[in-house]
C-alpha positions as a printed NumPy array, in Angstrom:
array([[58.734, 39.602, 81.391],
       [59.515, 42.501, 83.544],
       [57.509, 45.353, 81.789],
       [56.646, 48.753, 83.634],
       [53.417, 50.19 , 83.796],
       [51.769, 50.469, 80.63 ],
       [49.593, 53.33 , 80.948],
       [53.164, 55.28 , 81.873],
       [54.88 , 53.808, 79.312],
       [51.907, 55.269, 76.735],
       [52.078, 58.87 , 78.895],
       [56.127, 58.988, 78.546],
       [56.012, 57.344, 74.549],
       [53.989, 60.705, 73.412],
       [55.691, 62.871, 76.023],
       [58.967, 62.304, 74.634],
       [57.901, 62.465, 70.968],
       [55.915, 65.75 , 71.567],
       [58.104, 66.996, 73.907],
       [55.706, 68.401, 76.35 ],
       [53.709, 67.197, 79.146],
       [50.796, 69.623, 77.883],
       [50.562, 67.94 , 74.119],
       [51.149, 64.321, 75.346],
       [47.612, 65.068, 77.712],
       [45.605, 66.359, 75.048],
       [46.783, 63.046, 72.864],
       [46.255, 60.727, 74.941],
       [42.338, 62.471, 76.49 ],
       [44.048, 62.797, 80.188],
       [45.288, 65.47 , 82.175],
       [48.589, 67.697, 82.41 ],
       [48.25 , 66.365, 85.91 ],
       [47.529, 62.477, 84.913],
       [50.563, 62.716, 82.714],
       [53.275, 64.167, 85.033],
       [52.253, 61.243, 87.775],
       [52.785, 58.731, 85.211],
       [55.718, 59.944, 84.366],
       [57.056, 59.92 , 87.52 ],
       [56.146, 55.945, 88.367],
       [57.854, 54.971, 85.975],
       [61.332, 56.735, 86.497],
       [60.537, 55.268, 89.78 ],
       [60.21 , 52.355, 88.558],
       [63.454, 52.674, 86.442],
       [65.283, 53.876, 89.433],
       [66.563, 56.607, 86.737],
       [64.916, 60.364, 84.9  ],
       [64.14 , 59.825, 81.766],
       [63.042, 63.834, 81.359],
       [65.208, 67.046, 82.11 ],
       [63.494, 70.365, 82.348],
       [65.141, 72.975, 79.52 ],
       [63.376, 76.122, 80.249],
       [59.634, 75.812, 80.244],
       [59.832, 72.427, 78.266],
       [61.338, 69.15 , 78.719],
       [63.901, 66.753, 76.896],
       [65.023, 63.602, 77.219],
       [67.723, 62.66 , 79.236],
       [70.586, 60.095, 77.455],
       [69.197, 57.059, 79.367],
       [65.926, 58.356, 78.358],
       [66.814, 59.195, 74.049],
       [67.674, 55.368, 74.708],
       [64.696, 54.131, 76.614],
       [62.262, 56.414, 74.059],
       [63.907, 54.66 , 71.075],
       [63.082, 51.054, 72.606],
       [59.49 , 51.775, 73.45 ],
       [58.543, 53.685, 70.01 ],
       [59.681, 50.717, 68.211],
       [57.704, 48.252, 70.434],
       [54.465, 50.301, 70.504],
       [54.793, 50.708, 66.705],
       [55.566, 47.217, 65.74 ],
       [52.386, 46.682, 67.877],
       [50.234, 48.771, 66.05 ],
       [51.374, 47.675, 62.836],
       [50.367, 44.491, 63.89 ],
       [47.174, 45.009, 65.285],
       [46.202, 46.72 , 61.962],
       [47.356, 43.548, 60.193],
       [45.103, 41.75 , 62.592],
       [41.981, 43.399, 61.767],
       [42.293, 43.072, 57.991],
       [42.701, 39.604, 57.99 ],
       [40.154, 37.077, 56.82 ],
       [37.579, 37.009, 59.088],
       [37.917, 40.469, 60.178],
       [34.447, 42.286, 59.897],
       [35.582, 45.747, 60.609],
       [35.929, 48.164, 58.315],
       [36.628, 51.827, 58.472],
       [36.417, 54.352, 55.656],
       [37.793, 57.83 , 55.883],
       [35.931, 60.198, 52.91 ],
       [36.449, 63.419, 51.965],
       [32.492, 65.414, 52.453],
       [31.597, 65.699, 48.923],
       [32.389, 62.235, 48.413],
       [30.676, 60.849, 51.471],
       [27.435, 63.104, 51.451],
       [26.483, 62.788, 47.439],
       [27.762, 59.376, 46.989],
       [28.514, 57.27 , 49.558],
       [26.006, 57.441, 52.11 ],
       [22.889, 57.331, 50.218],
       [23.993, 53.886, 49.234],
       [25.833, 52.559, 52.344],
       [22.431, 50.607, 53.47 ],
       [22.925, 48.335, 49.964],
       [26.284, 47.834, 50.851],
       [25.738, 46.548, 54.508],
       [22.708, 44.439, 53.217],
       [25.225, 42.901, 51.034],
       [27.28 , 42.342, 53.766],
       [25.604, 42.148, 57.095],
       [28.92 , 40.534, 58.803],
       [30.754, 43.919, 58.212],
       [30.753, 46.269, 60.827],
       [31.73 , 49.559, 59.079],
       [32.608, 53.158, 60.717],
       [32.147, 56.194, 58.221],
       [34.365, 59.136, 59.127],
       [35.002, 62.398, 57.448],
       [37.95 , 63.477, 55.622],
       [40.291, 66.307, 54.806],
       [40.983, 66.517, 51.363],
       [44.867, 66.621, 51.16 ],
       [44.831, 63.907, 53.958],
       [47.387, 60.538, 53.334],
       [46.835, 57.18 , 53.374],
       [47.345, 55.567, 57.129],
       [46.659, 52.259, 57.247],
       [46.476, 52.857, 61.408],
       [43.906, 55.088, 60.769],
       [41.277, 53.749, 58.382],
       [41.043, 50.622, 56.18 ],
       [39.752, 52.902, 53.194],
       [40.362, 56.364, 52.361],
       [38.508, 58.039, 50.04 ],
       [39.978, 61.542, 48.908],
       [41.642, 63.771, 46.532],
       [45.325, 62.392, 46.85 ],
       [46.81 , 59.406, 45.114],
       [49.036, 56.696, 46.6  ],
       [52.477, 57.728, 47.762],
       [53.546, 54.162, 48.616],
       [54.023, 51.113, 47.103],
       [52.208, 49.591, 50.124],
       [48.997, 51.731, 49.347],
       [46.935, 50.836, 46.102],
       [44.836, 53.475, 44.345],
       [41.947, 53.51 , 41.751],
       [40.306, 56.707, 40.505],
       [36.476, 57.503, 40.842],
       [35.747, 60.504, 39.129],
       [38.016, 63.546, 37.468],
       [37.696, 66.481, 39.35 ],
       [37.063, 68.22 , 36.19 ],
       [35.104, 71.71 , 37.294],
       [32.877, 73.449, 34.93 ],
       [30.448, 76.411, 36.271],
       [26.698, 75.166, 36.686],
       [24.147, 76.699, 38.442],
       [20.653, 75.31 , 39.27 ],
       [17.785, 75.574, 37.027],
       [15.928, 77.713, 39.286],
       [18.549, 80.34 , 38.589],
       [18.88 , 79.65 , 35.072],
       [14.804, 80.242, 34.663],
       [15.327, 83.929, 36.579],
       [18.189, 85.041, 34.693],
       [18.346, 82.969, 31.386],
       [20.847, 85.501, 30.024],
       [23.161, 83.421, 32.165],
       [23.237, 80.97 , 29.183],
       [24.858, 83.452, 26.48 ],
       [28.066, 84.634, 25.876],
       [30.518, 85.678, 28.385],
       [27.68 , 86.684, 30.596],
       [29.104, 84.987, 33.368],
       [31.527, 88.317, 34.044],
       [28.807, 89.616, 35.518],
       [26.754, 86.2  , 37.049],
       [26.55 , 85.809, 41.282],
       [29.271, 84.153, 42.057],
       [30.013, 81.295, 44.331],
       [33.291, 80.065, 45.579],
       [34.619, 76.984, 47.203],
       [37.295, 78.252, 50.086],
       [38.882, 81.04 , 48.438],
       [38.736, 83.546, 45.03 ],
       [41.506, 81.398, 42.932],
       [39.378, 79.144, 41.265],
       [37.36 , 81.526, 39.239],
       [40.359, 83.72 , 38.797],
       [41.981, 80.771, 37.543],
       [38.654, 79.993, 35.414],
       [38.275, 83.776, 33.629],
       [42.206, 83.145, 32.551],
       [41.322, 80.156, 30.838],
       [38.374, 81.331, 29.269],
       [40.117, 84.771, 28.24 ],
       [38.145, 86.982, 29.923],
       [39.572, 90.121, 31.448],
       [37.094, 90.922, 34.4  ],
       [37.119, 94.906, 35.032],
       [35.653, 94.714, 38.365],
       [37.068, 92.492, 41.498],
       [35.917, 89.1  , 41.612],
       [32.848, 89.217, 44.702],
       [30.696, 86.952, 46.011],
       [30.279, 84.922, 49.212],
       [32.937, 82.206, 49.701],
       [32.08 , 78.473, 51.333],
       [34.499, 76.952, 53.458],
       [33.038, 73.532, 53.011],
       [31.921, 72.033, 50.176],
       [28.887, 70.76 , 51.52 ],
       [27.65 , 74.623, 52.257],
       [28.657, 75.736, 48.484],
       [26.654, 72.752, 47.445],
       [23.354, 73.84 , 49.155],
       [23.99 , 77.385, 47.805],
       [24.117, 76.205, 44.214],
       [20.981, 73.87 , 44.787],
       [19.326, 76.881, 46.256],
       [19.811, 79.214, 43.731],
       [22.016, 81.724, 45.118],
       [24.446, 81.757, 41.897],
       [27.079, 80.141, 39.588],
       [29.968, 77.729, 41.312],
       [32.507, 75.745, 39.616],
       [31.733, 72.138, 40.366],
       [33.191, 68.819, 39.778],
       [30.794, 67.552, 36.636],
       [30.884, 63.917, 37.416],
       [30.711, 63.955, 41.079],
       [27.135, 65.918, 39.639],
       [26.521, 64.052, 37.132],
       [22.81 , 62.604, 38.224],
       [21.853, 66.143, 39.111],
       [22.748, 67.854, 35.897],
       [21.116, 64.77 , 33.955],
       [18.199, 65.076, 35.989],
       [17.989, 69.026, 35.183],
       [18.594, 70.178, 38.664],
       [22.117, 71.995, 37.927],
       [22.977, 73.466, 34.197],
       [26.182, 73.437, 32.901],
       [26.763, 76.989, 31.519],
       [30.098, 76.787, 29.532],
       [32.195, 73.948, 28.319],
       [35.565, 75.516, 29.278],
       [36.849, 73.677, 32.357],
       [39.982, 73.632, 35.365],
       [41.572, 70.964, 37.058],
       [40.534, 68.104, 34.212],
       [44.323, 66.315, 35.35 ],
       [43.062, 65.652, 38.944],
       [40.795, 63.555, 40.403],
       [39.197, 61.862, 43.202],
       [40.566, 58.556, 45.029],
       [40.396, 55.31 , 47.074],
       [43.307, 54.727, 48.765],
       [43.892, 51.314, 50.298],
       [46.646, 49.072, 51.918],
       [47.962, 46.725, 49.265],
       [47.19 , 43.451, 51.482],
       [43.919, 44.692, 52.919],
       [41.444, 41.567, 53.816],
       [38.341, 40.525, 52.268],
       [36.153, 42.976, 53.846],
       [38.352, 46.018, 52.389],
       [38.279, 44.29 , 48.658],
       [34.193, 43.899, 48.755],
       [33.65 , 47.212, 50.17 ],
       [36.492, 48.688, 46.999],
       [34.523, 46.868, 44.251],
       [31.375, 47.328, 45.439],
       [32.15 , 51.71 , 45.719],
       [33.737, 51.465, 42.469],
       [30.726, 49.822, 41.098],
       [28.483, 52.226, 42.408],
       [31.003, 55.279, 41.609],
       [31.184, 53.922, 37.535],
       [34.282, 56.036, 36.78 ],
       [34.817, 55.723, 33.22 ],
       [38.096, 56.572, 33.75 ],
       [40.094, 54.602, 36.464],
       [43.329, 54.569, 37.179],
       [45.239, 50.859, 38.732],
       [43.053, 48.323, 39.26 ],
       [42.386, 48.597, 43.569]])
C-alpha cells in the first residue's frame, strides 16, 4: 500500500477539521511548530497543498476538502473498530466515565469488591461532567445524569435525582428550630452551582422569601457535600444518592416537599458491549439497588 506518513496524516486529519494549526497542536499534545512540519511532508509527499492561508487561518484547498474527506473516514472507521476490538470477549479493559457524586459516594468505596470479583479486568475510573454523552470511543461505561440518545447506547436508571433539603445532625442539634414550620426562610443556606434551585424550591413550597436568597454557592458537588457534612447549613440533596447517611442519622431530611423527582441518574452503555462491560453493569446496579430502573442495561 502506498500510505504517507502517519503521524502527518494524524497532524493534517485535526488540522483540517479544526481549522487551525494552533488547535490541531494542543489536540494532538505537540507543538504549533511539530504540526506545521508535518504538514508540510506530507504535501511533499503529495506533490500538491492541501492548506491555503485565508487571513490569519487556514482552509482547505479542493484537492485537500477531497483528501480530508478520505482520511476522516479511514481514521474513523479505525477507531470504531478498535473500540469494537476492546469490548470483545476476552477483552479485560474497562473504562468508566462517572459523574463526582456518583463516583466519590458510591462507586469507589466499593470498586475493590468489584475487581476481587474480577481480577482479569483492568478498569480505569475517570471523572465526569454531568450533561456529558455517551461515546463509546471514550469510555466503555458512563455513568451520569443523561439518558441514551441512541439506539446503539442502552440505559438503566440508578437513583431519582429527587432533591429534598437535609442538613446534618450536628446542625439540626444547634438550631433545632430548623425542624418546624417554614423556618427554613431564614436557615444558612447552601447551594450547588448557582441560586435557582432553592428559588425553584421556595416556589414549590409557597413561600414568598422577603429578603434575597444568600449563602455561599459550591461549584462542585463534592465541596457542597463536605459543607453539609460539616455543618455549615441546609442544601438540597439528591435523597437516594444519601440514603445510607440519612438512615444512619448523619443528614436530616427537613421537609418532604421536593424538585427534580422526573430526573435521575444513569449508566449509559454501548448496546453490544463485551462481557467485561455486562459484569461491571450488573454488578453497579446491584450495589446501586435502584428501586426504580428504567430498561434493563
Amino acid at each position: 500500500m502506498e500510505l504517507p506518513p502517519l503521524n502527518a496524516l494524524k497532524a493534517f486529519e485535526a488540522a483540517a477539521r479544526l481549522a487551525s494549526l494552533t488547535n490541531a497542536s494542543r489536540e494532538i499534545n505537540v507543538t504549533h511548530s511539530a504540526v506545521s512540519q508535518q504538514v508540510k511532508q506530507l504535501e511533499e509527499w503529495l506533490g500538491q497543498r492541501v492548506f491555503k492561508r485565508v487571513g490569519r487561518g487556514i482552509a482547505l484547498t479542493p484537492a485537500g476538502q477531497e483528501f480530508y474527506e478520505a482520511v476522516s473516514t479511514a481514521l474513523r472507521m479505525i477507531s470504531i473498530s478498535t473500540g469494537r476490538l476492546k469490548r470483545r470477549p476476552g477483552g479485560s479493559r474497562l473504562s468508566v466515565g462517572c459523574i463526582a457524586s456518583i463516583a466519590t459516594r458510591w462507586l469507589v468505596p466499593a470498586v475493590h469488591d468489584f475487581l476481587s470479583k474480577h481480577p482479569d479486568i483492568d478498569m480505569r475510573v475517570e471523572y465526569a461532567h454531568a450533561q456529558e454523552t455517551f461515546d463509546v470511543h471514550k469510555h466503555d461505561v458512563l455513568i451520569t445524569l443523561s439518558r441514551a440518545d441512541s439506539e446503539a447506547c442502552r440505559f438503566a436508571r440508578l437513583f431519582s435525582r429527587m432533591n429534598k433539603p437535609v442538613a446534618s445532625a450536628h446542625y439540626v442539634k444547634h438550631k433545632p428550630d430548623i425542624l418546624h414550620s417554614h423556618a427554613l426562610e431564614g436557615a444558612d443556606l447552601l447551594h450547588d452551582e448557582s441560586l435557582n434551585g432553592w428559588a425553584q424550591w421556595f416556589e414549590k413550597a409557597g413561600m414568598k422569601r422577603v429578603k434575597p436568597l444568600r449563602g455561599p454557592i459550591y461549584q462542585d458537588f463534592n465541596l457542597l457535600t463536605g459543607a453539609i457534612m460539616a455543618g455549615h447549613g441546609v442544601a438540597l440533596c439528591p435523597i437516594q444518592v444519601f440514603r445510607r447517611e440519612i438512615a444512619n442519622g448523619d443528614l436530616v431530611v427537613l421537609s418532604e416537599i421536593a424538585t427534580l423527582e422526573d430526573q435521575g441518574y444513569y449508566l449509559l452503555r454501548a448496546d453490544d458491549a463485551g462481557p467485561a462491560v455486562d459484569a461491571f453493569t450488573h454488578w453497579f446496579r446491584r450495589i446501586c439497588a435502584s428501586e426504580d430502573d428504567g430498561p434493563n442495561a
